[in-house]
C-alpha positions, 0 to 999 in steps of 0.5 A: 500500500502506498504511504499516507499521511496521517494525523489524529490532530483535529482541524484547527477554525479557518482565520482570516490570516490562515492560508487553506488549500483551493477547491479542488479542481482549481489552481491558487488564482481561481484558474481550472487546472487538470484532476489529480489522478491515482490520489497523487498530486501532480506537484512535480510538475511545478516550475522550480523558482528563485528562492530569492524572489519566490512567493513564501509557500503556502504548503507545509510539505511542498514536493515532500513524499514518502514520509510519515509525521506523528500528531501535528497542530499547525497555526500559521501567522503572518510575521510581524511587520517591519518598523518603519524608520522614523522621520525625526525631522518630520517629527521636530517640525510637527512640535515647533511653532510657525507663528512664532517666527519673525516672518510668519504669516501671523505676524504679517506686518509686524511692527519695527523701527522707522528708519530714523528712530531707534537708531543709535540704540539699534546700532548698539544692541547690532555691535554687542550681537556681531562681536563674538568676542564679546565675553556677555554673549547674553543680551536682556533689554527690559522695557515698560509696556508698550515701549517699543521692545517688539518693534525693537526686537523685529528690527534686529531680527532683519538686520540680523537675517540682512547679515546672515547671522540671524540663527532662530528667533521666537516670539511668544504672544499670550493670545496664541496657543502655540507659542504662548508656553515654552513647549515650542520654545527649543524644537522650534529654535533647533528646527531654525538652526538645522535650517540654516546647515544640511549636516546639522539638521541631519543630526538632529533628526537623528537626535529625535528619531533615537528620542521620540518623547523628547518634546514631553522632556525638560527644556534643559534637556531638550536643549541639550539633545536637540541643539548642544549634543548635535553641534558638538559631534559635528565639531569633533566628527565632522570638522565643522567650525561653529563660528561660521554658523548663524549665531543670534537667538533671539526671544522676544516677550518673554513675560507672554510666556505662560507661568512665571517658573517656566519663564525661569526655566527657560531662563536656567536652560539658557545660560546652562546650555546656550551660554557654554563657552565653547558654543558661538551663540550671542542671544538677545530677550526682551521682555517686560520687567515682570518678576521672573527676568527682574529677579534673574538680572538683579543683584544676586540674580543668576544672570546677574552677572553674565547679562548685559541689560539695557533698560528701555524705559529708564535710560533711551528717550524715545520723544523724538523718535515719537516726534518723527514717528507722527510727523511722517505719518500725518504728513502721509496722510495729507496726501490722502487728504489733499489737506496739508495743514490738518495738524499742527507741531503744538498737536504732535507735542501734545501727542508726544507728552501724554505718551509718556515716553511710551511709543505704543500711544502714539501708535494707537492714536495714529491707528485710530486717527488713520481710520480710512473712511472717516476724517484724521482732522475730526478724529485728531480732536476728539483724541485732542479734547477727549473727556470721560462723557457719558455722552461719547462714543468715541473709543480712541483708546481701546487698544490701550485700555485692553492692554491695561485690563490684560496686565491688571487683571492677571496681577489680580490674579496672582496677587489673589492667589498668595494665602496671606493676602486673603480679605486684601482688595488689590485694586483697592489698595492700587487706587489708594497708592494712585490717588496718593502719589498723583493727586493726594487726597484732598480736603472737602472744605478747604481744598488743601492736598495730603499726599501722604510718606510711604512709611505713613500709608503703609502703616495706616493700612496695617500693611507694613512697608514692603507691602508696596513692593509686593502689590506691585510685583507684576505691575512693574511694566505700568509703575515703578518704584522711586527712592523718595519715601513722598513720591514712592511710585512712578506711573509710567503711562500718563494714559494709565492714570486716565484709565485708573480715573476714568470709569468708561475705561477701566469699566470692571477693575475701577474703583470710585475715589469715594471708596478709597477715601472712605478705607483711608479714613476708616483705617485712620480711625481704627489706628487711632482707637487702638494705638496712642502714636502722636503721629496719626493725630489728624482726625481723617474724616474731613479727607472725604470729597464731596461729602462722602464719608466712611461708612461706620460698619460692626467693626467702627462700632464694636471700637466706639463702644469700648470709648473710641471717641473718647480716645479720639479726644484724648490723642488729639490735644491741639485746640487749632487742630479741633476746626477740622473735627468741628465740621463733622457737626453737620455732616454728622446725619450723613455719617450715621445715617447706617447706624442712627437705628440700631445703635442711637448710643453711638451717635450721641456719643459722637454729637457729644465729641463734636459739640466739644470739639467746636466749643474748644475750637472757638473758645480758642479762636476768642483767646487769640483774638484777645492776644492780638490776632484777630482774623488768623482763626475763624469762629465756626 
């Protein structure tokens, strides 16, 4: 008998991925084929082919015979696939962001320098950039907001890429979700400088194809992977002088940068890796003074001393720079106009003071002036003569006004967020410090100012001196700090004042100057019931404008009850000074009236005090008419 194959396996279900032999009758391929005759296949009859380009079989004993097997189980699977190789470069360019870089279409028509403006601090900043053996490779220029640091930073760039120098740049936008963290922040610096050298951008590649979760690692250590490692191994394996590479990095608004430890990290990074000595990089940020960058060029900072910092705002004058800016701009739109006498130099001067040094003002003024389909003349004196009315629908200022909500709004916020500033109002105590340094606080009857000393106002508070300090932390690129214990603060935007006075504009974040007088006096109050300091022995009641005075809340109550008042008559012992007190006499009604039913004691208790205080005043007034001067005091 002839040899059969023979198996007591039972079949195995059909896969989708198991190969089964065809109908009988029919070859692999659907096509009709001749009959098996005697049990035997006609296998050899089969072409023999190149193993090397050969089908894999789909028989397990193709052209096998005269054996025998014992009991088998077969599953056939298909080998697993190949990996294909990764484009690391692809994958680098899918992590970077476009819409930072200086000639992105998001960033079409930046702004930059005229011509003739900026020009000796352009020329500065380009020597310091194309100096390779300048030992500060670290440029930071620091600037008020809306003082041109962008426009600065644009110009620099094409004088940068005019040279060939220009290696990366990066803008960062706080309204731009792709560039407004540091996550873009070194693919796309690498991506920028792998650009500009085949070699270089080949080494790269290859440095993310071998790390694809590199992105999700520190920014030191991308950094160091994507750009440090890649240019040292072209150095010693390949030859290649760094020197000859495009060298300025520049990063432009560093503080739109989300998370002030993120600004820091990005900070860190830099000067680690960056700022090697054997690396040729000259890297330039700006940035408003915000507390991240102010805190790493001061004094004990860790750029303290390897950064060469230009203050935008303190030491370069930009008023004549802003003169020519309006002057070539009216004059432009003269011709559209065919009126060549709309403005006068008077009206440029008058532009050019309310900035206040600060270019974004006359820009946005030029922009809303230069509207097309309405008159510059008309609209250069509503900007001219602009009042808070409620009247006015003009918004000459919004642009400003956004700008200013954005950087209140997230000092708010952080200042808010601090546990033992909990109950503090931080828009209150800003008006308080802003009415006291611009105006002072006047008096309603006499019209008289108190601009009160920052040791004064702090303590009066409860707050302590270096509260200042603290509430302005993430306002520095608004106001400043002065030395003068009088004029302890600088607003740097004239127009920031008007957006702090004016309701229309400052909308949800402004604060009536009732509501800060009457905190003022209150804590005049508080301090004198609690404390005998001969300094604070000027009643603060008279302080409130108009008539509107501190409301006499459970606290202000609670310390009347225990002989507030009576203290109050005890500290302040100088009979000229009791006129102010007296004139609470008939504002007396006003005073109480939240109070005058749930707490009538109070009230007479304080009739009391001011009917005293009036009688003293006069009886004084009588005995220095008798001493000869007569009419220096006034009887009330």
């Amino acid at each position: 008998m002839p040899n059969k194959l023979t198996s007591n396996a039972r079949p195995e279900p059909r896969t989708p991925n198991q190969h089964s032999d065809p109908p009988s009758g029919r070859r692999r391929g659907g096509k009709k084929g001749k009959k098996a005759q005697d049990g035997q296949e006609s296998t050899s009859q089969r072409p023999l082919t190149n193993p090397d380009t050969a089908r894999p079989s789909q028989s397990l004993f193709e052209g096998a015979h005269h054996f025998r097997t014992g009991n088998v189980n077969v599953t056939l699977v298909n080998p697993p696939p190949i990996p294909k190789p990764v484009d690391g470069w692809k994958l680098l360019v899918k992590n970077i962001s476009p819409d930072a870089l200086h000639n992105s279409s998001a960033r079409y028509d930046a702004p930059k320098c005229d011509e003739d403006t900026r020009v000796e601090l352009t020329r500065e900043l380009m020597d310091r950039i194309e100096d390779l053996e300048n030992p500060q490779r670290l440029l930071c220029m620091t600037g008020a907001a809306g003082s041109g640091k962008s426009a600065l930073q644009q110009t620099i760039a094409e004088c940068c890429e005019g040279s060939g120098i220009l290696g990366s740049a990066y803008f960062f936008a706080n309204a731009d979700p792709t560039r407004n963290t540091i996550s873009t922040v070194v693919p796309t610096i690498a991506y920028q400088l792998g650009s500009h050298n085949p070699a270089l951008k080949q080494a790269v590649s290859a440095a993310v194809a071998q790390d694809t979760v590199i992105f999700k690692k520190s920014l030191r250590t991308q950094m160091d992977s994507l750009i440090v490692r890649p240019l040292r191994y072209l150095r010693e394996g390949a030859g290649l002088d760094l020197a000859t590479l495009p060298h300025a990095i520049l990063i432009d608004g560093l503080d739109e940068c989300r998370g002030e430890d993120r600004q820091e990290e990005l900070l860190i990074a830099i000067r680690e890796c960056l700022l090697a000595e054997d690396l040729p990089f000259c890297i330039f940020i700006a940035s408003r003074p915000e507390l991240a960058i102010r805190t790493a060029l001061a004094p004990g900072g860790h750029l303290h001393a390897v950064a060469y910092h230009v203050q935008l705002s303190e030491h370069h004058d930009a008023s004549g720079d802003m003169r020519r800016f309006l002057r070539r701009r009216f004059e432009r739109l003269s011709l559209r106009t065919g009126n060549p006498h709309w403005f006068t130099q008077e009206n440029i001067e008058t532009l050019v003071e309310a900035g206040s040094g600060q270019f974004i003002y006359v820009a946005t003024v030029y922009r809303w002036i230069s509207e097309p389909r309405a008159s510059p003349a008309e609209r250069l004196k509503i900007v001219l003569t602009w009042t808070p009315d409620a009247e006015q629908k003009a918004r000459p200022f919004e642009a400003l006004d956004q700008l200013y909500t954005n950087i209140l709004l997230n000092a708010k916020n952080v200042y808010g967020s601090v546990d033992t500033h909990s109950g503090r109002d931080f828009l209150l105590l800003l008006r308080i410090h802003h009415i006291n340094i611009v105006d002072g606080f006047s008096c309603s009857h006499s019209g008289d100012k108190f601009q009160f000393s920052k040791l004064y106002i702090t303590n009066l508070l409860g707050l302590g001196e270096e509260s200042v300090e603290i509430l302005i932390s993430d306002l520095h690129s608004l106001v400043s700090i002065e030395l003068n214990n009088r004029s302890y603060l600088r607003i740097l935007h004239k127009s920031f004042s008007d957006f702090l006075n004016t309701e229309s504009r400052a909308k949800d974040l402004y604060v009536p100057p009732s509501r800060a007088y009457s905190h003022v006096a209150k804590c005049h109050l508080l301090y004198i019931f609690r404390c005998r300091d001969p300094e604070y022995r000027y009643l603060p009641l008279f302080l409130a404008p108009q008539r509107v005075l501190v409301e006499i809340d459970d606290e202000l109550i609670d310390l009347s009850q225990k002989g507030g008042w009576a203290k109050i008559d005890s500290v302040n012992v100088d009979p000229a000074r009791k006129r102010y007190y007296a004139y609470l006499l008939a504002q007396l009604d006003v005073l109480t009236e939240g109070v005058r039913k749930r707490n009538p004691e109070i009230v007479e208790d304080m009739r009391t005090h001011f009917e005293k205080w009036k009688r003293e005043y006069n009886d004084f007034c009588d005995e220095q008419e008798k001493c000869g001067a007569k009419g220096q005091y006034l009887r009330l």
